[in-house]
C-alpha positions as CSV (number, residue, x, y, z in Angstrom):
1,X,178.2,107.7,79.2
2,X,174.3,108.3,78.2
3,X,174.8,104.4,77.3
4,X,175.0,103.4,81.1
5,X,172.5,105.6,82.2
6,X,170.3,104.0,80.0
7,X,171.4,100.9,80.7
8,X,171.3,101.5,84.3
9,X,167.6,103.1,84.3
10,X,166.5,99.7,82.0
11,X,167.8,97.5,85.2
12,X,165.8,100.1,87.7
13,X,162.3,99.3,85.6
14,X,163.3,95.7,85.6
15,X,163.7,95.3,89.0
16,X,160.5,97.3,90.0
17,X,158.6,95.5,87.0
18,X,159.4,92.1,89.0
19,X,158.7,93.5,92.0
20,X,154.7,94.8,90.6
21,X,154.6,91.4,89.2
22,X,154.7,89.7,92.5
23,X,152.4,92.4,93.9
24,X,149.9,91.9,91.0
25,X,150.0,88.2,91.8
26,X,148.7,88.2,95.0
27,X,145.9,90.9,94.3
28,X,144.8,88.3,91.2
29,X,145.1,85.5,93.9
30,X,143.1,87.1,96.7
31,X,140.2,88.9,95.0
32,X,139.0,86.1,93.7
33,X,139.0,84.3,97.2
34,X,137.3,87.6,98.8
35,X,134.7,87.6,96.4
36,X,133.9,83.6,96.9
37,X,133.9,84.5,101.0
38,X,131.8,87.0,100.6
39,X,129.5,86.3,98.3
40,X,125.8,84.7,99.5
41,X,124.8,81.1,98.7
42,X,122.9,80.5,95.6
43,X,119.9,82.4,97.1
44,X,120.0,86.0,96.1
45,X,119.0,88.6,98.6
46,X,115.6,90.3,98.9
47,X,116.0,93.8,98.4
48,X,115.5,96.6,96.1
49,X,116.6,95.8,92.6
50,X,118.2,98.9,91.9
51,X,120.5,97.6,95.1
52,X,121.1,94.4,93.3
53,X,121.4,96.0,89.7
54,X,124.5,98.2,91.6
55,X,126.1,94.8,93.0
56,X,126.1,92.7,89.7
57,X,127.6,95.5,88.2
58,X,130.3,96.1,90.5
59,X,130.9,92.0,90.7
60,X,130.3,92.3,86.9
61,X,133.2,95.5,86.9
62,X,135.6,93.2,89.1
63,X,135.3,90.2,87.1
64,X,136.0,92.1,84.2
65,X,139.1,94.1,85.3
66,X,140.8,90.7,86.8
67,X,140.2,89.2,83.6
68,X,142.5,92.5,81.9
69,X,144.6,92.0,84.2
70,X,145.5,88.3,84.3
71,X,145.7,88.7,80.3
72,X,148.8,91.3,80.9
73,X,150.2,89.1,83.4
74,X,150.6,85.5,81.2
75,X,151.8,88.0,78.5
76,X,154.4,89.0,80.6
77,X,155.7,84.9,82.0
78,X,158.6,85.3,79.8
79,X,161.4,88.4,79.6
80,X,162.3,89.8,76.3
81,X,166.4,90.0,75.4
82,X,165.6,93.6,73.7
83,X,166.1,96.3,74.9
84,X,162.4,97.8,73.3
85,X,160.9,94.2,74.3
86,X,161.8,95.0,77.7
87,X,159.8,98.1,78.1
88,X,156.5,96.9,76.6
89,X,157.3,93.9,78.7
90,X,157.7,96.3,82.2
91,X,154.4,98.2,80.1
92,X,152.7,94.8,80.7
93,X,153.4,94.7,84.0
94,X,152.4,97.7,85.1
95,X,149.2,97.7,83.0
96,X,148.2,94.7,85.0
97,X,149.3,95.7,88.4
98,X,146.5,98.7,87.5
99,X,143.9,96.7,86.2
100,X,144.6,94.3,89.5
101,X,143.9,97.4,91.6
102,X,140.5,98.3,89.8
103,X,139.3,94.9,90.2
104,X,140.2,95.4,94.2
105,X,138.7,98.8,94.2
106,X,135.6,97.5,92.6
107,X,135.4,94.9,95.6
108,X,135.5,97.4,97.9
109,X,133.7,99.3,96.5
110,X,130.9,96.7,96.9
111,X,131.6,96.4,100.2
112,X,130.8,100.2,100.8
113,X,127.8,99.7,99.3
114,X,126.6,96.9,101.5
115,X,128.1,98.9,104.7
116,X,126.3,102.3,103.9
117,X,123.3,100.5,102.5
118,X,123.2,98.7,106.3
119,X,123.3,101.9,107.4
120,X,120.5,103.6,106.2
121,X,117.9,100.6,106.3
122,X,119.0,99.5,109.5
C-alpha cells in the first residue's frame, strides 16, 4: 500500500517537473529577447554613474541567473529510470525554473529602475 502512494506521488512530481520544464523554457527564451529589445544601441546613456553602476549590475545579475538556470535545464534533457535519479532530476527542474524567475525579476527590476528614475528627473 505505502508502495503506490509512493509510486503515485513520484508520477505527481513527474508530471509537474515536465510541466516547470516547459514553463522554464519560455522564461530562458524570452528574457533574453526583452533584454536585446530593450537595451540602447552601442551608445551608453548620459547619466549619473551610480544610475549606470545599478543597471550593469542588474543586467550583470540577469545574465548570471539565466546562465544557472539554463545549466539545470540541459542537465535535466534526459529522465533518469531510478527512482532517486528521478527526484534530483524533478530537483533540477525546479532549481532552474527559480533561477529562470530571478533572471526575470532582475529584468524587471531594471525596468523599475528606469520607470522611477524617469520619475524623479523628469
Amino acid at each position: 500500500m505505502l508502495k503506490n502512494h509512493l509510486r503515485r506521488d513520484l508520477q505527481w512530481l513527474k508530471r509537474q517537473a515536465r510541466k516547470d520544464r516547459r514553463i522554464t523554457a519560455a522564461v530562458l527564451a524570452g528574457v533574453p529577447a526583452a533584454w536585446v529589445r530593450q537595451l540602447p544601441p552601442s551608445d551608453l546613456p548620459a547619466g549619473s554613474p551610480v544610475l549606470l553602476a545599478l543597471s550593469l549590475g542588474l543586467l550583470g545579475a540577469s545574465c548570471a541567473a539565466w546562465l544557472m538556470s539554463a545549466y539545470f535545464v540541459t542537465r535535466t534533457v534526459r529522465a533518469r529510470k531510478e527512482p532517486a535519479e528521478q527526484l534530483r532530476w524533478v530537483s533540477r527542474i525546479s532549481r532552474g525554473k527559480e533561477w529562470a524567475f530571478c533572471s526575470l525579476s532582475a529584468y524587471v527590476a531594471w525596468h523599475l529602475l528606469h520607470f522611477v528614475t524617469a520619475l524623479v528627473l523628469g
